[in-house]
C-alpha positions, 0 to 999 in steps of 0.5 A, a space after each residue: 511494520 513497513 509494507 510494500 503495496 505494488 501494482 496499484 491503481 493510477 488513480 488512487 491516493 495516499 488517503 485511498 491506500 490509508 482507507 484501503 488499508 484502515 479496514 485491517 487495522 490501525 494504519 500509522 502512514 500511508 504514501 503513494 510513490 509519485 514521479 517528481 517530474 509529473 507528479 503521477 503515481 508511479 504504481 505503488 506505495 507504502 504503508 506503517 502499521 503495527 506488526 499484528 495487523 501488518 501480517 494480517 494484512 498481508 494475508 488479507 490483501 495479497 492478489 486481491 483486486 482493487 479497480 481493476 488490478 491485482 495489488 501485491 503486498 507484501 513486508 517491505 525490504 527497507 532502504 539500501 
């Protein structure tokens, strides 16, 4: 299951969200969107993981508050 994460920390780093994550269960992938430009986090990030953990998660972590922010999660929609 792909998993949009929004609202994310400036600060935190695709080993962040992957260990963020690892506390549900068996994370395939984890990646923060960057600017190509600047390299900073652009606010959110996908994660992989299998479809039982992915729904538990997202239940878990939805509005939870990760330094300071209220991080969304939900199943992502895919690519265009």
């Amino acid at each position: 299951m792909d998993i949009y994460v929004g609202n994310l920390p400036w600060s935190i780093d695709d080993d962040g969200l992957q260990a963020l994550f690892a506390e549900h269960g068996d994370v395939i992938s984890a990646k923060v969107i960057k600017d190509r430009e600047t390299n900073r986090s652009k606010g959110f990030g996908f994660v992989e993981m299998d479809d039982d953990s992915g729904e538990n998660v997202i239940s878990s972590l939805d509005g939870s508050e990760v330094d300071g922010r209220n991080i969304k999660v939900n199943k992502s929609k895919g690519k265009k």
